[in-house]
N, C-alpha and C positions, 0 to 999 in steps of 0.2 A: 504494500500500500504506500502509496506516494506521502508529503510530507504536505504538500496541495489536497489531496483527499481527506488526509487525518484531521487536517486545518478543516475544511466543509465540515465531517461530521460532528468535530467538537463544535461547531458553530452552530447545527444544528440541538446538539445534544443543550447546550445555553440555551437555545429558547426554548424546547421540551421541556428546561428545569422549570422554567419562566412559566409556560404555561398550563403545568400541571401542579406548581404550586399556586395560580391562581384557580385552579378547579378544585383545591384541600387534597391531593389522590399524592399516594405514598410516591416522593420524588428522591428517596434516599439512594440508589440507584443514580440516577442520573447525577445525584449532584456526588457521589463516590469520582464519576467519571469526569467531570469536569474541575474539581477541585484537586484529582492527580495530573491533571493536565498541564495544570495552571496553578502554580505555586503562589497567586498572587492574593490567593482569598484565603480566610479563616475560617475553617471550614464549617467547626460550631456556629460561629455566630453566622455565618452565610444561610445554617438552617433554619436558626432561632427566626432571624429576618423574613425569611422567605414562609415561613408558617403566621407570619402575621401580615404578610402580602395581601395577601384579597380583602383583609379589614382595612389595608390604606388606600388600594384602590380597588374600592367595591365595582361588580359588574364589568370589570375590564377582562376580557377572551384572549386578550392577543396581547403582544409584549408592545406593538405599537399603544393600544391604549392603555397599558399599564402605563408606559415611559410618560404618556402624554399627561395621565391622571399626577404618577409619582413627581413632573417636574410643579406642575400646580401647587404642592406643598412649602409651607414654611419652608424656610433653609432650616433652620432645627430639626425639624422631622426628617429632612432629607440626611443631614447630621448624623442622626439616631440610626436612622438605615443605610449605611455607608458601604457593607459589605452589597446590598442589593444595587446602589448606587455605581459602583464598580463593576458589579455585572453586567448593568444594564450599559454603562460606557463600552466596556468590551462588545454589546450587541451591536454599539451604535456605530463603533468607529474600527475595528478591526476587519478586512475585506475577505466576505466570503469565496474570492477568489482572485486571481492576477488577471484577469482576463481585459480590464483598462490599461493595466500598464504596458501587457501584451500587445497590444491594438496600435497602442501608443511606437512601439519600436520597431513594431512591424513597418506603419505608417513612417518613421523615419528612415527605414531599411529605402522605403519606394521612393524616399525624397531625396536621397543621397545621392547626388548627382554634383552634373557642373557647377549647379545654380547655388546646391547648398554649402559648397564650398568658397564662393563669392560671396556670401551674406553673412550678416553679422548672425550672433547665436541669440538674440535674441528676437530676430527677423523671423528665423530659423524657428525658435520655438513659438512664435502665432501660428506659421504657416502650419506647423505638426498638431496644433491644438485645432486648425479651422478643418485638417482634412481629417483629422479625427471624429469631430462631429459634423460632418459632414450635414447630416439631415436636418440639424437643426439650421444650419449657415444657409440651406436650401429653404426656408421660412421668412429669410430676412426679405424687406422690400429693399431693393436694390437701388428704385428712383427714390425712394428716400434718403436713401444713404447716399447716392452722389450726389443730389442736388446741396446735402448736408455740406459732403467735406468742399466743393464748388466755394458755396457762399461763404464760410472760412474763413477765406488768404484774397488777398485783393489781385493777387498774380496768377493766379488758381481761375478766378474771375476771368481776367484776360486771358488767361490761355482756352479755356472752356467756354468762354461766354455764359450766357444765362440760361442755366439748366431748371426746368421744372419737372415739377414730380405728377407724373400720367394717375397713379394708383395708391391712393394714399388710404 
């Protein structure tokens, strides 16, 4: 098993913990596995926390609405629950997978050419970030955005003349 897959499923096993301790359903289990994982919790009080979960945020199903309920609270109560608060960081901000940063070098692998060797590197990283997301940069209106940069620079002006936007 890859060190990419083990990553996935501990990442799954994290919200499982998440969401079977908001159902009350025995999570000792899950949380054995994520707390050998992850030297970074305490594991008692990760449990003590997590058994009082669903009284902090009542009705929440999913680790999205617990996170959303749990940031609502006092800083003190978030305070009090620090080991769940840590958890739920880990849910927020550790990537279920490389597959962005993949895209991302892949995308520089295709741009490495004459041209990127003639630009400066920070040229270099809009061009890799615009052909990265490509479908969103396919959203933009484009007569907005030239008549934008156009009206600008007074020289800009003169060289372009007076550009209007067709589709606004």
């Amino acid at each position: 098993m890859s060190t990419e897959q083990r990553g996935m499923i501990m990442y799954a096993n994290m919200e499982s913990l998440v969401k079977t301790a908001l159902d009350r359903h025995d999570f000792s289990a899950l949380l054995n596995e994520v707390a050998n994982f992850y030297d970074d919790f305490q594991k008692s009080r990760l449990e003590t926390q997590l058994k009082m979960l669903p009284d902090i945020c009542p009705g929440s199903r999913s680790v999205t609405e617990a996170v959303h309920q749990f940031r609502q609270k006092a800083k003190e109560v978030r305070l009090l629950f620090d080991e769940v608060e840590r958890l739920f960081t880990f849910l927020l901000v550790v990537p279920a997978s490389s597959a962005t940063a993949e895209r991302s070098f892949s995308a520089l692998k295709r741009l490495k050419s004459y041209l990127r060797t003639t630009m400066s590197q920070e040229r270099l990283n809009h061009v890799t970030v615009l052909h990265v997301h490509k479908e969103r940069l396919d959203t933009v209106n484009t007569d907005k955005l030239t008549a934008e940069f156009v009206s600008r620079n007074d020289y800009r002006r003169s060289v372009f003349g007076q550009i209007t936007c067709q589709h606004v």
